[in-house]
C-alpha atoms as a printed R data frame, in Angstrom:
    type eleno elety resid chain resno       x       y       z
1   ATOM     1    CA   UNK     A     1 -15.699   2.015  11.635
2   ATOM     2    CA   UNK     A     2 -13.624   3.810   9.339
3   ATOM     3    CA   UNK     A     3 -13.678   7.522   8.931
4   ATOM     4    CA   UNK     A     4 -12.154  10.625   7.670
5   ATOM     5    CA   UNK     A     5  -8.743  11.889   8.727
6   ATOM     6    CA   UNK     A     6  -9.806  15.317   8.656
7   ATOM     7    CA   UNK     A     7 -11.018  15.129  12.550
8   ATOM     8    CA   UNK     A     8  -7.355  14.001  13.987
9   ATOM     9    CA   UNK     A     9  -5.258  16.030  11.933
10  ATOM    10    CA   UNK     A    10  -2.890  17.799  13.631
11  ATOM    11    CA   UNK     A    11  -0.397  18.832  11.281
12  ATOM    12    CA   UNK     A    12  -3.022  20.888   8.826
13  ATOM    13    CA   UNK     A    13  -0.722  20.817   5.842
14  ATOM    14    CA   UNK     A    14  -2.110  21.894   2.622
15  ATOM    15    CA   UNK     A    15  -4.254  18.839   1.607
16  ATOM    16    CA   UNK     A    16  -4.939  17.610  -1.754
17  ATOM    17    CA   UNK     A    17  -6.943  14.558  -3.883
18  ATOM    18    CA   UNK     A    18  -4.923  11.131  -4.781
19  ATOM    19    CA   UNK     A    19  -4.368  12.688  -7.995
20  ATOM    20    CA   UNK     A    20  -3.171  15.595  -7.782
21  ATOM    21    CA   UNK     A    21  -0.589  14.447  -4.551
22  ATOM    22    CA   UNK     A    22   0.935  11.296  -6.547
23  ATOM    23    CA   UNK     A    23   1.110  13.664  -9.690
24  ATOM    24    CA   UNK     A    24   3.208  15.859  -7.896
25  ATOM    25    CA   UNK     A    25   5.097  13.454  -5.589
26  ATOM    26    CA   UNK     A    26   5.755  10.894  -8.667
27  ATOM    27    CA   UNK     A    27   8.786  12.981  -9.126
28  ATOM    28    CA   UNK     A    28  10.566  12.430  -6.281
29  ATOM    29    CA   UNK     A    29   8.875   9.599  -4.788
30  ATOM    30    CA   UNK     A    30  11.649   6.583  -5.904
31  ATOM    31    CA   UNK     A    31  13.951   8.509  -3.804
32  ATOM    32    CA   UNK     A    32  11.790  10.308  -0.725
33  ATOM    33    CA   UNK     A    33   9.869   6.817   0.328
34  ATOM    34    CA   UNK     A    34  11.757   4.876   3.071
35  ATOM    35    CA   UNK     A    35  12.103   1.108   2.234
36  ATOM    36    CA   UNK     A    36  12.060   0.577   5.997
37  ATOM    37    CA   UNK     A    37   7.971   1.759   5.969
38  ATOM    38    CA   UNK     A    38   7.451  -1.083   3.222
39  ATOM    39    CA   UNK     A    39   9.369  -3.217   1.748
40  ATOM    40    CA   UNK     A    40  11.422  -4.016   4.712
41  ATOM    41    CA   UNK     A    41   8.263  -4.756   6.450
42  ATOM    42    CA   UNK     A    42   7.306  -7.335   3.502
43  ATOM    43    CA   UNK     A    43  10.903  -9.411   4.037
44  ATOM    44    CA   UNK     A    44   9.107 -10.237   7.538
45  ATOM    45    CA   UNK     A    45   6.282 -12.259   6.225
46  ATOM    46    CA   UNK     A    46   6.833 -15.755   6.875
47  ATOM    47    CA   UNK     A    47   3.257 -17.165   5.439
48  ATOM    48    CA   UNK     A    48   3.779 -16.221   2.084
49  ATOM    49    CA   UNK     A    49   5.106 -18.299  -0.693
50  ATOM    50    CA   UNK     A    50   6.900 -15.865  -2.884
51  ATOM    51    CA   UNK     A    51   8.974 -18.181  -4.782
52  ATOM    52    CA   UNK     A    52   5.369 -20.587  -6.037
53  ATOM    53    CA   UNK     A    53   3.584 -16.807  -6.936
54  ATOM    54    CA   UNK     A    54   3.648 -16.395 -10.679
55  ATOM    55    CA   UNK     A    55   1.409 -14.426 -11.665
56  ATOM    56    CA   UNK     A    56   0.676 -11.037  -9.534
57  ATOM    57    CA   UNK     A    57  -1.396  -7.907  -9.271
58  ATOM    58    CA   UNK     A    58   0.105  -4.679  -8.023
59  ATOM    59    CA   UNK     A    59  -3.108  -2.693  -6.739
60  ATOM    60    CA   UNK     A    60  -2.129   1.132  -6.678
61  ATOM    61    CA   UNK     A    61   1.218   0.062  -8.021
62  ATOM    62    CA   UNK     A    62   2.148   3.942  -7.940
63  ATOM    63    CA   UNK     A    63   6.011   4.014  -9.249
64  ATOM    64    CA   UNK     A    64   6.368   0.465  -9.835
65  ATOM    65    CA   UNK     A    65   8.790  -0.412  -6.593
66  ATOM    66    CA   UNK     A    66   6.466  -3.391  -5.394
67  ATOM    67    CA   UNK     A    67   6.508  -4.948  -8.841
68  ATOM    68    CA   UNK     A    68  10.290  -5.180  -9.080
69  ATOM    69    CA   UNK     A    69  10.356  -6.646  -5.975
70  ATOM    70    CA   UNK     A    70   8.466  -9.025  -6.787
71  ATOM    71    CA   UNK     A    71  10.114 -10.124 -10.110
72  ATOM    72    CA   UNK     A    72  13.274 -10.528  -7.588
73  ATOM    73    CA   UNK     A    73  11.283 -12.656  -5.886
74  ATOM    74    CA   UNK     A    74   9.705 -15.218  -8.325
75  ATOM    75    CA   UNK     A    75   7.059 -13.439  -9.980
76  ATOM    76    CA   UNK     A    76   6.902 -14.169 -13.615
77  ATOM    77    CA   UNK     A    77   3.714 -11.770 -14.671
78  ATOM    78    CA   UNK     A    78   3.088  -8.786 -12.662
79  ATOM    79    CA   UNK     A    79  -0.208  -6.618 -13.780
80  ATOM    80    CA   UNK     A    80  -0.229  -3.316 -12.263
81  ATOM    81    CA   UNK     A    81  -2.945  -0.652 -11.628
82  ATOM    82    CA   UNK     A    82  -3.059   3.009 -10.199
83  ATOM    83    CA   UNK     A    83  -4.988   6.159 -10.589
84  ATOM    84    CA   UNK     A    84  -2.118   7.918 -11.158
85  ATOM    85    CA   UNK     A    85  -1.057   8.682 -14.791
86  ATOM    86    CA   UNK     A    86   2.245  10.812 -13.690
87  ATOM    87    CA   UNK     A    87   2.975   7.132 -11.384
88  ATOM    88    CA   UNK     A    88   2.386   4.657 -13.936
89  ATOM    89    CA   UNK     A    89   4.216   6.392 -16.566
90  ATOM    90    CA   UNK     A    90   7.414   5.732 -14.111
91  ATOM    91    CA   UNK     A    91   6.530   2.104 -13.310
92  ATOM    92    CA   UNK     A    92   6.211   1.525 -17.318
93  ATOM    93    CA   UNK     A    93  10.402   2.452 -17.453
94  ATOM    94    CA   UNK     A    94  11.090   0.093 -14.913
95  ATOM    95    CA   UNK     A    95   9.548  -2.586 -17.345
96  ATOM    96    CA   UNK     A    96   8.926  -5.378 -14.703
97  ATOM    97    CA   UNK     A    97   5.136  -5.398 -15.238
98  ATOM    98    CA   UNK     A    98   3.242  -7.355 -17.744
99  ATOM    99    CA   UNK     A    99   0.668  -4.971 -18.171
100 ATOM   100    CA   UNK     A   100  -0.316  -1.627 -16.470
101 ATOM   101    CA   UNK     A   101  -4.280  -0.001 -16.030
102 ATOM   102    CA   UNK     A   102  -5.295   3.403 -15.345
103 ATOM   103    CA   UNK     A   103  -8.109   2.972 -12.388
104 ATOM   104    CA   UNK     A   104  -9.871   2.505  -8.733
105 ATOM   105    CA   UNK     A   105  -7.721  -0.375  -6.921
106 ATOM   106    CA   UNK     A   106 -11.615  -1.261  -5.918
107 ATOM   107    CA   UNK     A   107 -12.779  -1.743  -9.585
108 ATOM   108    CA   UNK     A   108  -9.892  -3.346 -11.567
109 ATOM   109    CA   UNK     A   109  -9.887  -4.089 -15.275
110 ATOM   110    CA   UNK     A   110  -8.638  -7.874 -14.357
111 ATOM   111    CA   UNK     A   111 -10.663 -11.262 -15.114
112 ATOM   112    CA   UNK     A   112 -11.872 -13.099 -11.987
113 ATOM   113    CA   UNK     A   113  -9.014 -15.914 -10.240
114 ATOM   114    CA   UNK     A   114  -6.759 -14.595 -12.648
115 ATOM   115    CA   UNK     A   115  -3.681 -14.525  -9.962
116 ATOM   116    CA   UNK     A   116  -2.373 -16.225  -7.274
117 ATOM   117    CA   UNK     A   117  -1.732 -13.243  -5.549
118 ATOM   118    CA   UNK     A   118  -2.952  -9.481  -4.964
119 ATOM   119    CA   UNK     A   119  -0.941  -7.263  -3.269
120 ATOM   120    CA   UNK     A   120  -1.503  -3.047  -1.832
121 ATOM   121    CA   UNK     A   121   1.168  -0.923  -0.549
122 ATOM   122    CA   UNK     A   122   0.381   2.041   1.158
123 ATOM   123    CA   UNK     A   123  -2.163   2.306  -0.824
124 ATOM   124    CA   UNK     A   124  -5.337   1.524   1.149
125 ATOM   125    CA   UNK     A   125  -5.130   4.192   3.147
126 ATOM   126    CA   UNK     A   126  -6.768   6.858   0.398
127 ATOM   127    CA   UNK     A   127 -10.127   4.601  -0.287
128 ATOM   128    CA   UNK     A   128 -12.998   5.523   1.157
129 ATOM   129    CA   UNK     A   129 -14.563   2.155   0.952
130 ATOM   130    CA   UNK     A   130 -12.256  -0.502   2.227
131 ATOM   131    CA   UNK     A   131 -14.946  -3.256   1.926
132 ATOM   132    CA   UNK     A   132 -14.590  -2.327  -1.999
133 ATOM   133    CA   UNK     A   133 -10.929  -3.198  -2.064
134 ATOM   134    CA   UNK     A   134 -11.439  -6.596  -0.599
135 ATOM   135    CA   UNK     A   135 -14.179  -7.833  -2.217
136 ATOM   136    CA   UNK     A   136 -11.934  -6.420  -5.460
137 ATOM   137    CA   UNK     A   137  -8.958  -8.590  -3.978
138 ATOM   138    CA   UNK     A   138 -10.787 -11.941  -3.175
139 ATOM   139    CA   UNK     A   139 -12.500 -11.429  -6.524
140 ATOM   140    CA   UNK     A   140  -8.944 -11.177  -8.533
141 ATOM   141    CA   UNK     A   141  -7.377 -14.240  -6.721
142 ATOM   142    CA   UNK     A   142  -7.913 -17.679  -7.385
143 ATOM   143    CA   UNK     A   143  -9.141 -20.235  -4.676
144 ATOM   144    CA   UNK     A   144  -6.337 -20.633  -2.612
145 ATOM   145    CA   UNK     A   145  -4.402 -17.600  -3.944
146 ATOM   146    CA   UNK     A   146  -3.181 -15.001  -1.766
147 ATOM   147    CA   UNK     A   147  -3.683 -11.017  -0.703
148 ATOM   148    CA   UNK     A   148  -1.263  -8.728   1.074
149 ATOM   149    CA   UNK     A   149  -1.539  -5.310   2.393
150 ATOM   150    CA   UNK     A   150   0.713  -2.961   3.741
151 ATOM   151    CA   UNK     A   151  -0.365   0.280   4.736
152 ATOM   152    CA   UNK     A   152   0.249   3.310   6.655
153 ATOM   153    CA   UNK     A   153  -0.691   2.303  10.212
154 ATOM   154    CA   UNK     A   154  -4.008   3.602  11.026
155 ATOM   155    CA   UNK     A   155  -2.326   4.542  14.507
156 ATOM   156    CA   UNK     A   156  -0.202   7.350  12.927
157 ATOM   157    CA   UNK     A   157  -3.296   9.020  11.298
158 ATOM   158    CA   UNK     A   158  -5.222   9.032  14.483
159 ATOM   159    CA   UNK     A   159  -2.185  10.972  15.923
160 ATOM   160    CA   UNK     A   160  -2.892  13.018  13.584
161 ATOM   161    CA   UNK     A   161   0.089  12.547  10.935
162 ATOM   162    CA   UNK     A   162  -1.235  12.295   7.039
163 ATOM   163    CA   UNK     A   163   0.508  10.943   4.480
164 ATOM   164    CA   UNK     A   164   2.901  13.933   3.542
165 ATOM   165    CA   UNK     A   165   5.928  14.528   1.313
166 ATOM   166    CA   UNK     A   166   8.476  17.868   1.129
167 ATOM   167    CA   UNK     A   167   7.528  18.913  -2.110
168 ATOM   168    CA   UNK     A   168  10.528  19.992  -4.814
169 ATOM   169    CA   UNK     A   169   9.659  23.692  -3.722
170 ATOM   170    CA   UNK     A   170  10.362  22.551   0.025
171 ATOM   171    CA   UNK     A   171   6.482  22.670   0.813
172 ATOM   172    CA   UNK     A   172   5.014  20.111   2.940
173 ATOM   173    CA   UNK     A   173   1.922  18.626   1.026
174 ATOM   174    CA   UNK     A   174  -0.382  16.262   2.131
175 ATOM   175    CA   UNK     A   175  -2.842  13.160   0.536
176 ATOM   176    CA   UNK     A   176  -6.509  12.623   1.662
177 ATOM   177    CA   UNK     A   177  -6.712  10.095   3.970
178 ATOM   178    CA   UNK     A   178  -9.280   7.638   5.146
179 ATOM   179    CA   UNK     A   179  -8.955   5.646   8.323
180 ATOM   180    CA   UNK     A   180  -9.408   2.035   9.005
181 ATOM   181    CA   UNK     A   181  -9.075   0.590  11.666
182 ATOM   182    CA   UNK     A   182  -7.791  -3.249  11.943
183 ATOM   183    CA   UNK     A   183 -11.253  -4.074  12.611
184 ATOM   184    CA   UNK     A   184 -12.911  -2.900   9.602
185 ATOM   185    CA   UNK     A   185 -10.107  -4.367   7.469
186 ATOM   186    CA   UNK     A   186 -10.887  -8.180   9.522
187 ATOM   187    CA   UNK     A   187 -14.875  -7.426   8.710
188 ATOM   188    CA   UNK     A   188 -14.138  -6.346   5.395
189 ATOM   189    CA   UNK     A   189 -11.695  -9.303   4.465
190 ATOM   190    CA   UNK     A   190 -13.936 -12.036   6.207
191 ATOM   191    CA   UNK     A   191 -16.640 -10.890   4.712
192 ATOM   192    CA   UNK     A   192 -15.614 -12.009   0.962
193 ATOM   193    CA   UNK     A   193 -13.598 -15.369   2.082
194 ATOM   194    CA   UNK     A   194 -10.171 -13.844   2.702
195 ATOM   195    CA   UNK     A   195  -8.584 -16.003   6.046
196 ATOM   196    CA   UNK     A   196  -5.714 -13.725   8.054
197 ATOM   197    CA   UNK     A   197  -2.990 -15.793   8.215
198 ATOM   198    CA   UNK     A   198  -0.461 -13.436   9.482
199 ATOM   199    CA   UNK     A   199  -0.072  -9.637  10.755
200 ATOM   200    CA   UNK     A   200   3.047  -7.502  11.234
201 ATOM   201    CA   UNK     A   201   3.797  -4.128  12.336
202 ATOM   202    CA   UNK     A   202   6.666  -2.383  12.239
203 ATOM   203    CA   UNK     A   203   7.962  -0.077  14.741
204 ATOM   204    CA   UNK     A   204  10.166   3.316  14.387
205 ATOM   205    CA   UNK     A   205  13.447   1.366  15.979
206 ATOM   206    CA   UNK     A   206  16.386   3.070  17.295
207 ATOM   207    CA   UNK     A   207  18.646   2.070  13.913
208 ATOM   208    CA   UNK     A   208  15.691   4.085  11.929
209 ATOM   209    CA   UNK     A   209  16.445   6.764  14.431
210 ATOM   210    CA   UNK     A   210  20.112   6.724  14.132
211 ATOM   211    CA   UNK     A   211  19.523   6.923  10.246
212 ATOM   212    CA   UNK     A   212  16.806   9.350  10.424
213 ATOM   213    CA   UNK     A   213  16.839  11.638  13.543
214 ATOM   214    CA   UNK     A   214  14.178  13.419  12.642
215 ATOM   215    CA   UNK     A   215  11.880  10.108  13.505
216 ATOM   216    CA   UNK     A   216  12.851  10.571  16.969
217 ATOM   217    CA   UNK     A   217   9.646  12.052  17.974
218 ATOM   218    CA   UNK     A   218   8.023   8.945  16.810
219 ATOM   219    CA   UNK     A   219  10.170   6.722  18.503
220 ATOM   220    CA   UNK     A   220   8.666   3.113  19.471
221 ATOM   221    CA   UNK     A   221   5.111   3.729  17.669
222 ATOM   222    CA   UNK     A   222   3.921   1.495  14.861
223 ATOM   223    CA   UNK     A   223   4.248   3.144  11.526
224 ATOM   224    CA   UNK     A   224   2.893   0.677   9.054
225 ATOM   225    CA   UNK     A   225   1.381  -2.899   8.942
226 ATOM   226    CA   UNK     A   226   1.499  -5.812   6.916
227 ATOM   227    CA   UNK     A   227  -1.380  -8.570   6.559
228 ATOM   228    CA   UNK     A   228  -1.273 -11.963   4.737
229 ATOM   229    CA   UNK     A   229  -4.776 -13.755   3.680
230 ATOM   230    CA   UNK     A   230  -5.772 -16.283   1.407
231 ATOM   231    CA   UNK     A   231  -8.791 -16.920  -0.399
232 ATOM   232    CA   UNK     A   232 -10.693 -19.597   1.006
């Protein structure tokens, strides 16, 4: 069942709404988020067709890192969508996306089948309702099409660690967090014709350590998590 952060957290940084912590971290966020959390994690997947994926949604898009990935990757139209103005307004100068939306990754402003693929980074893990976002996902994607997720790994927030950046002023600020467990996101997704066709996870290695030292007291845990479905 999925459920509020606020009863594991252990840190008890300053927390704040979606908007106002992507408003503030858009700033620095290109150069504070580790591609090792994400999209190192999405060069593992080995049940996804990249290359055959034309036309893409970015759900909660944020900065606009996902969709220039996946314009290296094949994509010819990416559409991308976030409830952050201060985000999108830095994805728009990367110009890799066809088209970008103000709004709820669980009530897009897309036509139904439009793509053959959906995608959410680290994004998931601020709805409340994560039975919204896949009946939003399987609703975007064409018969046969494709949804990925990557996420924070619902293991780290139940050890009580939020999503949290060092703020320009050197403040540690934190994002409201819901979490979900793998078996509400298997319920949700199987419940709207979405079959899992592959699941990662990706652990804090000893190279991350020897980059990053200050991961050593996370050493071996899962971090984040990938999962591949299609629409049936």
């Amino acid at each position: 069942m999925s459920e509020r952060f606020g009863k594991y957290d252990q840190r008890q940084y300053h927390t704040v709404d979606v908007a106002a912590g992507y408003a503030e971290w858009a700033k620095i966020y290109d150069r504070s988020v580790d591609r090792r959390l994400d999209l190192d994690l999405l060069k593992t997947l080995e049940n996804v067709p990249w290359g055959i994926l034309e036309n893409a949604v970015d759900l909660g898009c944020g900065t606009g890192r996902i969709g220039a990935w996946l314009r290296r990757r094949g994509a010819v139209r990416v559409a991308g969508l976030d409830r952050s103005p201060a985000m999108l307004k830095r994805a728009a100068r990367k110009g890799r996306y066809a088209g970008l939306a103000i709004g709820d990754v669980a009530r897009a402003p897309f036509a139904d089948a439009h793509f053959d693929l959906a995608i959410s980074v680290l994004a998931t893990c601020h709805v409340a309702d994560i039975r919204a976002f896949y009946g939003e996902a399987a609703r975007l994607v064409r018969p046969g099409g494709y949804v990925v997720l990557v996420d924070y790994h619902p293991f780290m927030l139940v050890r009580g660690i939020p999503t949290h950046f060092k703020t320009e002023a050197g403040t540690q600020l934190a994002i409201k967090n819901w979490v979900h467990f793998f078996e509400d996101h298997v319920a949700a997704a199987r419940a709207c014709g979405l079959a899992l066709l592959e699941m990662r996870e990706r652990m804090v290695d000893r190279a991350w350590i020897r980059a990053k030292p200050g991961m050593g007291s996370i050493a071996n845990e899962p971090v984040s998590f990938a999962m591949v479905w299609r629409r049936e």
